[in-house]
C-alpha positions as CSV (number, residue, x, y, z in Angstrom):
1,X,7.4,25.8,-18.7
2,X,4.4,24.4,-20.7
3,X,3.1,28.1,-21.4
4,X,6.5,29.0,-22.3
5,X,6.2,25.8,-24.9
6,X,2.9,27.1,-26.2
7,X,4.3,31.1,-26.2
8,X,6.8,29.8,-28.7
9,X,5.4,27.2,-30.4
10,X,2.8,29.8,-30.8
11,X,5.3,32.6,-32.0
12,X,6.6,30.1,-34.6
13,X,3.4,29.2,-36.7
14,X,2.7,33.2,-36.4
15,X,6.3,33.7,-38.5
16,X,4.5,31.4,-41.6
17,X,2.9,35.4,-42.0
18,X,5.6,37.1,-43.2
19,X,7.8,34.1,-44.4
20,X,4.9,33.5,-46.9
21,X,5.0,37.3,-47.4
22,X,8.0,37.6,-48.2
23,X,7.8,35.0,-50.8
24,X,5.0,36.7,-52.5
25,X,1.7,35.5,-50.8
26,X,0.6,39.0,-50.0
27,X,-2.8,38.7,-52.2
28,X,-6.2,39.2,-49.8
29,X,-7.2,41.9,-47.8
30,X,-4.2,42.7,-45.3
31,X,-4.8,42.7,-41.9
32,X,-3.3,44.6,-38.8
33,X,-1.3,41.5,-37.8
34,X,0.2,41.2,-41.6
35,X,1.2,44.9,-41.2
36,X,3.2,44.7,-38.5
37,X,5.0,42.3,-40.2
38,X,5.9,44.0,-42.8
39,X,6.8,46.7,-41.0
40,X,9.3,44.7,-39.3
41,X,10.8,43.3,-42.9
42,X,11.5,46.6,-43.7
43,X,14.1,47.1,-41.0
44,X,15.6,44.3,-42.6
45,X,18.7,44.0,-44.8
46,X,17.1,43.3,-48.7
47,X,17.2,40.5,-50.4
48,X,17.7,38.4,-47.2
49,X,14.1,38.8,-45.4
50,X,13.0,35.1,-45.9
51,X,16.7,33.6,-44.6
52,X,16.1,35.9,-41.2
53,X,12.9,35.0,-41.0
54,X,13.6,31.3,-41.2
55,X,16.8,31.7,-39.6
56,X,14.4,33.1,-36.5
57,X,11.8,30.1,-36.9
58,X,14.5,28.0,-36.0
59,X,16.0,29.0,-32.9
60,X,11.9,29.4,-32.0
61,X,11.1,25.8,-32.8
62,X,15.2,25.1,-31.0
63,X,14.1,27.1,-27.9
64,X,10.4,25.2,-27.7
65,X,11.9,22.0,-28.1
66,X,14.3,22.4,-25.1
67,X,12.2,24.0,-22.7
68,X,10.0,20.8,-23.5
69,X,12.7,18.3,-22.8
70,X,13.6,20.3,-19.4
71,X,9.8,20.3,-19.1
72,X,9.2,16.6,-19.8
73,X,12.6,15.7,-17.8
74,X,11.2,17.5,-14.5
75,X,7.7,16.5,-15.0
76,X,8.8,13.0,-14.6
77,X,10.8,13.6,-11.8
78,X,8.1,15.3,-9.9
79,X,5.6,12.0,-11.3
80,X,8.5,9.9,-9.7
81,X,8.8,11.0,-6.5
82,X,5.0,11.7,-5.4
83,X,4.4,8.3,-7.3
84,X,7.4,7.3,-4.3
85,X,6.5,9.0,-1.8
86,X,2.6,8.2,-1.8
87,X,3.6,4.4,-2.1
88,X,6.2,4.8,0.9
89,X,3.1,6.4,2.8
90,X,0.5,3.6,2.2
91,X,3.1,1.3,3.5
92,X,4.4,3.3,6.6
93,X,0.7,3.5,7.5
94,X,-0.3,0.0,6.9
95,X,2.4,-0.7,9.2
96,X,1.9,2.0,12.1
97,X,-2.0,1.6,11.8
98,X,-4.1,-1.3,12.5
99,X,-7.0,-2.2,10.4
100,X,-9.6,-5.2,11.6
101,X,-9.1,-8.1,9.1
102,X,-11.2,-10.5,10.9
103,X,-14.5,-8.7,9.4
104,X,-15.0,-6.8,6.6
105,X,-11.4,-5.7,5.3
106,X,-8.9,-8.5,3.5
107,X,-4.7,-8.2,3.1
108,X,-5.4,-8.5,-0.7
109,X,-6.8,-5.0,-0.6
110,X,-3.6,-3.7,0.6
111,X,-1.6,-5.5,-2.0
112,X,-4.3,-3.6,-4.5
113,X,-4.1,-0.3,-3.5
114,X,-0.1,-0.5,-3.4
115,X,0.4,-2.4,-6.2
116,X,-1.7,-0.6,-8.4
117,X,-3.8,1.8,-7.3
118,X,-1.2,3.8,-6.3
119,X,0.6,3.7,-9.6
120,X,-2.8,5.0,-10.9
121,X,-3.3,7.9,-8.7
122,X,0.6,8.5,-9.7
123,X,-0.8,8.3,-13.7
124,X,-3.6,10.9,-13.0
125,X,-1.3,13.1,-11.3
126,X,0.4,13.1,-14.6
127,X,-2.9,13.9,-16.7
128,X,-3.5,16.7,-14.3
129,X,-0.1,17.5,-15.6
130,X,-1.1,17.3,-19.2
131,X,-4.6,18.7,-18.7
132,X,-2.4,22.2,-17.4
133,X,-0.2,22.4,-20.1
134,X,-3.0,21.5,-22.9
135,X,-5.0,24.4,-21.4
136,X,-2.1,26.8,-21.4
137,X,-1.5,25.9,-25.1
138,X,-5.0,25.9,-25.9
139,X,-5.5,29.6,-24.2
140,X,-2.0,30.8,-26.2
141,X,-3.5,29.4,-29.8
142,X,-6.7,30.5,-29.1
143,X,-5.3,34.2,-28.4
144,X,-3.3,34.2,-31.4
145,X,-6.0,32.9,-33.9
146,X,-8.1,35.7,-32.4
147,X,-5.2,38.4,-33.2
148,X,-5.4,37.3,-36.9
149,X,-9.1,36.6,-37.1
150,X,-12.1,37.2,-34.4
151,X,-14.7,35.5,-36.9
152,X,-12.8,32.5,-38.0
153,X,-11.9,32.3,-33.9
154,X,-15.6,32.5,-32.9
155,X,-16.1,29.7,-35.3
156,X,-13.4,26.9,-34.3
157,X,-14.5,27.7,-30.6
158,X,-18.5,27.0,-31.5
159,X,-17.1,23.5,-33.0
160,X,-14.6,22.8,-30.5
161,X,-17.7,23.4,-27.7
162,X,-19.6,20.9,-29.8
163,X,-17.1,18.5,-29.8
164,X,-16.7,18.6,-26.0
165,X,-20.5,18.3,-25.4
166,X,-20.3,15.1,-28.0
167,X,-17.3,13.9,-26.7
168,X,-18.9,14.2,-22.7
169,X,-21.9,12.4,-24.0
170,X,-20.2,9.6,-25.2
171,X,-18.1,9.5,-22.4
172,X,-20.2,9.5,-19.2
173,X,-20.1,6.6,-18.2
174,X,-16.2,6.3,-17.9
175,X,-16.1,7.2,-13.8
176,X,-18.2,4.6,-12.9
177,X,-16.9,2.2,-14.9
178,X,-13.4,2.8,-13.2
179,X,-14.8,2.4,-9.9
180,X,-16.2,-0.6,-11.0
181,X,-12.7,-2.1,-12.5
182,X,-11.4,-1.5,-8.8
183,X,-13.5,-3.2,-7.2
184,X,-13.1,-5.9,-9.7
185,X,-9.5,-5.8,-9.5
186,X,-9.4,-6.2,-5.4
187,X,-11.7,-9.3,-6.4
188,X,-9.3,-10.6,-8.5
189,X,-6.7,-10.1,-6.1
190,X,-8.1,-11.8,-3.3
191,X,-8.9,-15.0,-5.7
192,X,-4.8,-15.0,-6.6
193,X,-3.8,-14.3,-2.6
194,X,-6.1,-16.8,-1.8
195,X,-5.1,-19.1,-4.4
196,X,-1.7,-18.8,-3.9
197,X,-2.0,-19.1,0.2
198,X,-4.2,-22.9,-0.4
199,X,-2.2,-24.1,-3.1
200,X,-1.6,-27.5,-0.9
201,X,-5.2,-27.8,0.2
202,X,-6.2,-26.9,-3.5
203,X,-4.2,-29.9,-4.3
204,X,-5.1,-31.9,-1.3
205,X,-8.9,-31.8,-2.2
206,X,-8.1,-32.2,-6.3
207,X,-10.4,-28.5,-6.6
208,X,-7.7,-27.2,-9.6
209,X,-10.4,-27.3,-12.1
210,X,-12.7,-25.5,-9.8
211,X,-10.4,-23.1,-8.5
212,X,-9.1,-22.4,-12.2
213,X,-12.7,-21.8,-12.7
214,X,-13.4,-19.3,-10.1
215,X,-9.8,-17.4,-11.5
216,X,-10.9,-17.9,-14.9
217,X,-14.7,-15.7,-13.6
218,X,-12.7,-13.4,-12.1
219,X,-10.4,-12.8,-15.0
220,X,-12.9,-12.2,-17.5
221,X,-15.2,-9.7,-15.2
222,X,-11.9,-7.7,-14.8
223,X,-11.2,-8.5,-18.6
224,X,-14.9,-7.1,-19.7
225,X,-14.3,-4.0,-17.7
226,X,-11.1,-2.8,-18.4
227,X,-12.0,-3.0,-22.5
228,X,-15.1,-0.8,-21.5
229,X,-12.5,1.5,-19.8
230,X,-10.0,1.4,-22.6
231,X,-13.3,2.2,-25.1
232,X,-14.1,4.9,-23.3
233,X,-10.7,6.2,-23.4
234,X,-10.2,5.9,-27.3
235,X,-13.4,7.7,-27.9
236,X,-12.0,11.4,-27.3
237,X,-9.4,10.7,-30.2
238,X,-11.7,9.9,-33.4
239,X,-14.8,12.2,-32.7
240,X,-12.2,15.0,-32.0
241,X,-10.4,14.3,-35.0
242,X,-13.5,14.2,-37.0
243,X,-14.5,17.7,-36.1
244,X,-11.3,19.6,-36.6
245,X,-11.1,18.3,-40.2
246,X,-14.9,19.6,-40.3
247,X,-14.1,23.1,-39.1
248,X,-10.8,23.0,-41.2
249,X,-13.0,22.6,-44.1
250,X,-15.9,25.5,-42.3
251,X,-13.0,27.6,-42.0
252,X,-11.6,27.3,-45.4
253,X,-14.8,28.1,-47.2
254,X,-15.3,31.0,-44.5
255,X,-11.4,32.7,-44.8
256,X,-12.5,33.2,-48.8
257,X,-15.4,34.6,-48.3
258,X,-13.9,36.9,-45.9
259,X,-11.2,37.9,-48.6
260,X,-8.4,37.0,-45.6
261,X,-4.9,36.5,-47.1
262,X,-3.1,33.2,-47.9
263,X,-0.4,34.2,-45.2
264,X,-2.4,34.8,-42.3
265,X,-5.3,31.7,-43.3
266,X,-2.4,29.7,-43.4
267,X,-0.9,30.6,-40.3
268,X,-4.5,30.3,-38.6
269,X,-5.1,26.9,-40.6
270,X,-1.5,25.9,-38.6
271,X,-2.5,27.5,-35.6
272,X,-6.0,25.5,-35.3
273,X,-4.1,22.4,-36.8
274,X,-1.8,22.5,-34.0
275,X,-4.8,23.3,-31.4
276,X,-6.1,19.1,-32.4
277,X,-3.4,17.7,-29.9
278,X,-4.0,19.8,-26.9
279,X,-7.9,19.8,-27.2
280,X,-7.7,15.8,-27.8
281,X,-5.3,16.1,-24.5
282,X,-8.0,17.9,-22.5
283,X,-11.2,15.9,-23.5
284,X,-9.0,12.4,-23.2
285,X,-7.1,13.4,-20.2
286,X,-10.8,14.7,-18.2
287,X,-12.1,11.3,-19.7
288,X,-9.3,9.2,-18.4
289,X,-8.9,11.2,-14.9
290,X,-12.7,10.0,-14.6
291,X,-11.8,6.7,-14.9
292,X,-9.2,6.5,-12.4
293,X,-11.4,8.2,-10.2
294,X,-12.1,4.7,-8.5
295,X,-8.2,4.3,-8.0
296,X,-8.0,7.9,-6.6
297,X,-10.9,7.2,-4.0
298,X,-9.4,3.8,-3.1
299,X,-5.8,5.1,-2.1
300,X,-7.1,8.7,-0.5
301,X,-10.0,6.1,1.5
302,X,-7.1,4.2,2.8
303,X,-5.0,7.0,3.7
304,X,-7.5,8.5,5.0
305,X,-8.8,5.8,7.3
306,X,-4.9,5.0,8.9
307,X,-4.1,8.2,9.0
308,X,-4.1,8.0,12.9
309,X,-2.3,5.6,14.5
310,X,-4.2,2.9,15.6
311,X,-3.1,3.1,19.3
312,X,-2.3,6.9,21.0
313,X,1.4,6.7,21.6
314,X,2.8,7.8,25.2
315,X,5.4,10.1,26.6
316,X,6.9,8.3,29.2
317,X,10.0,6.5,28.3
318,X,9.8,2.4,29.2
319,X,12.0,1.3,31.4
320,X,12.8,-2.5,33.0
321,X,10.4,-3.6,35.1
322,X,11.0,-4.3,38.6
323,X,7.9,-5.3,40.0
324,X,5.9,-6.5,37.2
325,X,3.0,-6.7,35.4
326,X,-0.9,-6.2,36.6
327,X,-4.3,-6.6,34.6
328,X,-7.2,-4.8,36.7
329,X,-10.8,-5.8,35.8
330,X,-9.5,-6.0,32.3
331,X,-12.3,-6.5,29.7
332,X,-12.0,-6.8,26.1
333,X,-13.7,-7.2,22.9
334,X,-13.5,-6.6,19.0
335,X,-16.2,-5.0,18.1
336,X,-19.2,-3.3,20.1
337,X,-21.2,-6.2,18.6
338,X,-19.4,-8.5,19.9
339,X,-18.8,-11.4,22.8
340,X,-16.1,-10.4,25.7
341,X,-13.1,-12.0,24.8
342,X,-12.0,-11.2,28.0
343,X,-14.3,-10.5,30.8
344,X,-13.0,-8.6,34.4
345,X,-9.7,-10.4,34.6
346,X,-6.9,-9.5,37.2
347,X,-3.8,-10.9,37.4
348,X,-0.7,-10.2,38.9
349,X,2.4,-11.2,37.0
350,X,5.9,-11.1,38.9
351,X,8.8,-9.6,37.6
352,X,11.8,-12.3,36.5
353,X,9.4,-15.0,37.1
354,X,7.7,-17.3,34.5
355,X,3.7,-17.1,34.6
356,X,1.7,-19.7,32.1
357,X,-1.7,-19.1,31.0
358,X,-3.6,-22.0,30.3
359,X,-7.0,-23.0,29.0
360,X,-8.8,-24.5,26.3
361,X,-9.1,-23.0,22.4
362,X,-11.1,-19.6,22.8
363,X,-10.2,-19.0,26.6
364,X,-8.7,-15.4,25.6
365,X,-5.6,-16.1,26.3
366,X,-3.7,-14.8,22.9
367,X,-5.9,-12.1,23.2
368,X,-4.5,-11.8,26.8
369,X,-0.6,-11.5,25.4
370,X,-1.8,-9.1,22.8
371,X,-2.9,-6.5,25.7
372,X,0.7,-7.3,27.5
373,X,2.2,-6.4,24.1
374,X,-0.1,-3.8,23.5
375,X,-1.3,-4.5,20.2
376,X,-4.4,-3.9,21.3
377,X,-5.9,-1.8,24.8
378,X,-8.3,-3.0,26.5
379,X,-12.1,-1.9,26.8
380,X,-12.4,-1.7,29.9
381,X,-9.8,-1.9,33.3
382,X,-5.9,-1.0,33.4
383,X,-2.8,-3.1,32.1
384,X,0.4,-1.5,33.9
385,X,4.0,-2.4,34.7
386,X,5.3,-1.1,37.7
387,X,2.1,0.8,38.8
388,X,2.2,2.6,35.5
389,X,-0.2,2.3,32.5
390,X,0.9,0.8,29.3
391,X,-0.9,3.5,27.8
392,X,1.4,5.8,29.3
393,X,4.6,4.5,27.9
394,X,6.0,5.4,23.8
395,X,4.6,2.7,22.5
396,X,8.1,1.6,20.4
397,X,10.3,1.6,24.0
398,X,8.1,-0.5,25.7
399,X,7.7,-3.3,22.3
400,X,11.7,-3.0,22.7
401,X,11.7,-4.2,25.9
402,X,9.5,-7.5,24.8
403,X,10.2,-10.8,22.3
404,X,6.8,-12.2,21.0
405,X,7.4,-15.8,19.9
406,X,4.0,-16.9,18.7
407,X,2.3,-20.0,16.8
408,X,2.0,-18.8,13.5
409,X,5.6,-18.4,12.6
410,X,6.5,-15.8,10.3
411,X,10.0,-16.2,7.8
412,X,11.2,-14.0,5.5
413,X,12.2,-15.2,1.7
414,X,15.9,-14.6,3.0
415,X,18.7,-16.3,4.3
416,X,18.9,-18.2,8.0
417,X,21.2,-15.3,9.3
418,X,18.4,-12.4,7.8
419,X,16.0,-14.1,9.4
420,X,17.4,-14.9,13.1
421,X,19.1,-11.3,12.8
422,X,15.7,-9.8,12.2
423,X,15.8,-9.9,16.4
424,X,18.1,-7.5,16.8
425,X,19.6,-5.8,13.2
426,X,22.9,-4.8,15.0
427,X,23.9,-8.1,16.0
428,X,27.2,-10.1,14.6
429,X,27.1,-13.4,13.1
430,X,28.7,-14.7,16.5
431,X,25.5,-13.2,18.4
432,X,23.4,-15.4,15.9
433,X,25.4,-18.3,15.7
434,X,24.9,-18.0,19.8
435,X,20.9,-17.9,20.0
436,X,21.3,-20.7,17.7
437,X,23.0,-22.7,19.8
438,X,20.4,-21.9,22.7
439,X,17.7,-22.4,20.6
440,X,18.6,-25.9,19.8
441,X,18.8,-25.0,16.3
442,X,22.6,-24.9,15.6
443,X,22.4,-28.7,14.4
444,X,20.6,-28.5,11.7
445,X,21.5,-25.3,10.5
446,X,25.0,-26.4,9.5
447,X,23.5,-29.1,7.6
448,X,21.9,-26.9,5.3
449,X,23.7,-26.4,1.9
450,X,25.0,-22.9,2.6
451,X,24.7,-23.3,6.1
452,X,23.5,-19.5,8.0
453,X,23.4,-18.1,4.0
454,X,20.7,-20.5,3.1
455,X,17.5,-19.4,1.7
456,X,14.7,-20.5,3.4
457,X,12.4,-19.9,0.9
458,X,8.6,-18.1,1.0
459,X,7.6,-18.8,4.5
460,X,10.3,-20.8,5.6
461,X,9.3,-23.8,3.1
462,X,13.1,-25.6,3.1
463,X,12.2,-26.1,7.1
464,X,10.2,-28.5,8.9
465,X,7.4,-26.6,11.3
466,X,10.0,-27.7,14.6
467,X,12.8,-26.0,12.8
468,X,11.0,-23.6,11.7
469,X,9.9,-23.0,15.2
470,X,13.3,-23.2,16.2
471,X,14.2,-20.0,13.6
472,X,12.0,-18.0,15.3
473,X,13.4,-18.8,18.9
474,X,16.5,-17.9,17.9
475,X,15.2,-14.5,16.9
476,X,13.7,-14.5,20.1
477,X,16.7,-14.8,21.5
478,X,19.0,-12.7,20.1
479,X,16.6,-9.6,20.9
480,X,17.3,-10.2,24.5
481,X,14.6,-9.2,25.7
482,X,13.5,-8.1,29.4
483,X,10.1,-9.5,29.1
484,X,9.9,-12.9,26.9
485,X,6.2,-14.0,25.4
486,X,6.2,-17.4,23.7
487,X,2.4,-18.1,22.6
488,X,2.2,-22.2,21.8
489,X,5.9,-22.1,21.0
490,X,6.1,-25.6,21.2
491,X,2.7,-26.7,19.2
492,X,5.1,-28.2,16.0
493,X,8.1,-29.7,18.4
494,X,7.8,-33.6,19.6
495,X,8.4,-35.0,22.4
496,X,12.3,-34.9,22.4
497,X,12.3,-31.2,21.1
498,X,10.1,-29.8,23.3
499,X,12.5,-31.1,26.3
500,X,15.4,-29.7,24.2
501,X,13.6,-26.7,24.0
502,X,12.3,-26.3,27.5
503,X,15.9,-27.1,29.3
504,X,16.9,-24.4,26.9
505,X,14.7,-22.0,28.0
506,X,14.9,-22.6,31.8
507,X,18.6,-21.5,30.5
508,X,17.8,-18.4,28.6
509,X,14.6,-17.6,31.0
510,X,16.5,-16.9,34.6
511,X,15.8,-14.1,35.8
512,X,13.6,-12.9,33.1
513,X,9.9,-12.3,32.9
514,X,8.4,-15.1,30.8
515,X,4.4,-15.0,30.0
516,X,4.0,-18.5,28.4
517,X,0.6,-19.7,26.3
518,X,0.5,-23.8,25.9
519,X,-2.0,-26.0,25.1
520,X,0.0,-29.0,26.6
521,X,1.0,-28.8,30.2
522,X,4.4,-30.2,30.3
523,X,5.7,-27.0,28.7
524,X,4.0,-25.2,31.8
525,X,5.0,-27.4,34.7
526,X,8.4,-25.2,35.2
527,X,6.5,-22.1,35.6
528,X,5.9,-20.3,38.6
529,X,2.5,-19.7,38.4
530,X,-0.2,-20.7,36.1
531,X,-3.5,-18.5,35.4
532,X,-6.3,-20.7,33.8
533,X,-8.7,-18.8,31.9
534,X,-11.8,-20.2,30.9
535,X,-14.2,-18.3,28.6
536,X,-12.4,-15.1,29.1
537,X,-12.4,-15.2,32.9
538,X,-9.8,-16.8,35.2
539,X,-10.9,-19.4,37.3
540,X,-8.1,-20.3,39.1
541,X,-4.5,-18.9,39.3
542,X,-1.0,-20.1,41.6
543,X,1.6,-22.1,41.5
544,X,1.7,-25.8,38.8
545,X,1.6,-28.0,42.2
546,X,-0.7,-26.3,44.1
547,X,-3.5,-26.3,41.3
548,X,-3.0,-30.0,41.3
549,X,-3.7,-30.7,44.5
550,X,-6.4,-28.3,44.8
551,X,-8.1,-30.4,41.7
552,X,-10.0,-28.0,40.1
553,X,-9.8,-27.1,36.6
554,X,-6.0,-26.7,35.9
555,X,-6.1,-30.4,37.9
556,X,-8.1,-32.2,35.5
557,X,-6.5,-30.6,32.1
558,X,-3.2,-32.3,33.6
559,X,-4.8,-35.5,34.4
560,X,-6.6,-35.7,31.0
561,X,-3.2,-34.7,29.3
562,X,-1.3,-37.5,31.1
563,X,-4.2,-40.1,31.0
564,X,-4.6,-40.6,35.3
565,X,-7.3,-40.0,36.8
566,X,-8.0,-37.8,39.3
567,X,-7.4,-38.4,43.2
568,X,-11.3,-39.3,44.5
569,X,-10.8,-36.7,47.3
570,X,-10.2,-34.4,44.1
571,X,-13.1,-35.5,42.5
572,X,-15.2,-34.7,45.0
573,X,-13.8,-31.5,45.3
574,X,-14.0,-30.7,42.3
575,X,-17.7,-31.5,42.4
């Protein structure tokens, strides 16, 4: 469509010959181009030569004008949905891949690339767009201006090749100047995520000056760069300009020497005129293309590098386990760099029993959940449930099967029943208003303003950390799942919650495989067994009771918790 745009903008400035003709400027040596054309006036009626013809230049300039609405209309649309469809892909990826934050990759860089970055890959799409049509149009004019005149052709296209080379000189340094305003831009988006994240510590310390500051640094790198960028970007415009009026003028001087005819030098004069837009198009476009090259590396980087699902999906379909679970010489680390987090652990955990894994900050023992939830596998050894590998299994049945209720709760900017529902997105109010109730948190629910319609705000903010706590149980709950995880569930509870919350449990928990992490031990003492882990290793494992009176590690972490002292037949022991 954008050739068919030049074809007949092309075939309209080429009718300027024998309208001009036919109104008398026919002086200067004719050429083959001007003889056709007034071979065609003859054929028509007299006296009415100049209304045909501009009768015809109309419905040309009509037809050019809608094939470049329908042109523009479905060049947008195409812009729109790869612009879509490549954000929807980021996202789907940063959700089914898995990147390692802890090192040498930050969440602000995902905001980045989505944000923006993607919206500027979408923008060079469109200049690759614009670059296509200018060259079509450039390639039409330039035929046309050669059908009228070779000489005064070979002349415009020496200037217009000077006015690249010019225009690429000025211009060099516009690629690297757009990788820099990228990485400038993720800096500046870490210091808002950041900022944003701290803003009660910022105001706990009194560091708003300094962290204003630091934003203000930041600001005005990314301020610096960008007018640079837009510099470079401008510069196409003038120098080209400058040119075309200087090969006009070339032109002018070189049509009368050649004794061409006012018709045809002013239909080449239009011709070359109309050739300043889509030669500024292709030297700005390439110029700004270069600049978003950073942008363009950024998102394709990213895409490239969680292309592949982080963990190989199975093919055996998860079913409730019967058995249970078991970890065999399981070792795991981060990086190859890196200390074991855990280090040849076994355990044995039953099914429809409750199994607590204790030990101090740094044991392994989130690390352990995440391998039973298999968000990560392990380096070395076998996790299986029922004898089969958890490698084995599609990934999304078996994470049906489990609830992950963990320390760091996580709340939507959305209303109480959003976020309990979250558990299970086909369940009825009734269902929530239910795991509510078990989670202790029906109470104070009710007494919100709107009660289940309230907004809890970004994070949960309305709540205290117990209710918030409480939220998340609920949404626990209402998954219903086979296997329950709860990792420190009960770190923001007090004394009287926590008991609330435990009876509730030993409520919801019967006959369901529970894998609890605590730090204190009362939330534990229910459990059927307890695994202590101790530097990534377990050191001792079996039932609450039994660890007691063995008085070995799990022993003294209760008698330090409850302030006794060990039995001195203990102490020995445990000497």
């Amino acid at each position: 469509m954008g050739l068919l745009v030049a074809v007949l903008e092309g075939t309209g400035l080429l009718l300027f010959i024998p309208i001009l003709r036919s109104m008398g400027a026919g002086d200067g040596r004719g050429t083959g181009l001007e003889a056709f054309f007034d071979r065609a006036m003859a054929a028509l009626p007299s006296g009415h030569a100049t209304a045909a013809l501009v009768g015809l230049l109309c419905l040309t300039i009509l037809a050019k004008n809608a094939v470049l609405l329908v042109n523009t209309a479905v060049s947008r649309h195409v812009d729109g949905q790869v612009a879509h469809r490549l954000r929807t892909r980021i996202f789907e990826q940063t959700l089914r891949s898995c990147v390692d934050y802890r090192a040498g990759h930050r969440r602000s860089d995902i905001v980045t690339t989505i944000a923006e970055n993607s919206w500027k890959v979408s923008t060079a799409l469109g200049l690759c767009y614009r670059l296509l049509i200018s060259a079509s149009t450039f390639a039409v004019f330039m035929a046309l201006m050669m059908v009228i005149s070779l000489r005064l052709t070979l002349i415009a296209a020496v200037f217009l090749t000077l006015s690249a080379l010019v225009i690429r000189w000025a211009t060099q340094q516009a690629s690297e100047t757009g990788r820099a305003v990228v990485e400038e831009n993720k800096a500046f988006g870490l210091r808002m995520w950041e900022s944003i994240n701290a803003l009660q510590l910022i105001r706990a310390f009194g560091r708003e000056d300094y962290e204003t500051g630091r934003f203000a640094r930041v600001s005005e790198q990314v301020r610096r760069r960008l007018l640079k960028l837009d510099v470079l970007w401008a510069v196409p415009g003038p120098i080209s300009e400058v040119l075309i009026t200087l090969l006009i003028g070339a032109l002018i001087v070189a049509a009368q020497r050649s004794g061409i005819g006012i018709a045809s030098i002013a239909a080449f004069l239009s011709l070359l005129y109309r050739l300043q837009g889509p030669t500024r198009e292709l030297m700005q476009a390439k110029v700004t293309v270069e600049g978003l090259d950073g942008a363009i590396e950024d998102v394709a980087g990213f895409l490239d590098a969680t292309a592949a699902p982080f963990l190989a999906d199975g093919s055996v379909p998860a079913t409730p386990i019967r058995e249970g679970l078991q970890l065999r010489d399981v070792s795991f680390r981060y990086g190859d760099n890196e200390a074991w987090a855990l280090r040849n652990v076994s355990i044995h955990i039953p099914a429809g029993k409750t199994t607590a894994i204790v030990g101090q900050s740094g044991a392994g023992k989130s690390t352990l959940m995440a391998l039973l939830f298999r968000f990560q596998d392990p380096t070395e050894g076998v996790v299986s449930a029922d004898g089969v590998a958890l490698t084995r299994f599609q990934l999304s049945g078996w994470r049906r099967q489990i609830a992950l209720m963990s320390q760091e709760v996580q709340l939507f900017n959305d209303t109480v029943q959003a976020n309990i529902g979250y558990g299970d997105l086909d369940a009825d109010f009734e269902d929530i208003r239910n795991a509510a109730r078990v989670a202790g948190a029906e109470t104070f629910i009710e007494a919100l303003p709107l009660g289940y319609q309230t907004v809890l705000g970004d994070h949960g903010m309305r709540l205290s950390g117990g209710q918030r706590q409480r939220i998340a149980l609920a949404r626990t709950v209402v998954r219903n799942p086979e296997i329950l995880m709860l990792d420190e569930a009960t770190n923001a509870l007090d004394a009287e919650s926590e008991r609330a919350f435990q009876l509730a449990l030993e409520q919801y928990a019967h006959r369901r495989t529970v894998v609890v992490i605590a730090h204190r031990l009362a939330t534990v003492q229910r459990a059927d067994q307890v695994v202590v882990l101790e530097g990534g290793r377990v050191v001792e494992a079996g039932p609450p009771a039994q660890l007691i009176d063995r008085g070995g590690r799990f022993a003294r972490l209760h008698h330090l918790q409850h302030g006794t002292e060990p039995e001195p037949e203990a102490r020995s022991h445990d000497l």
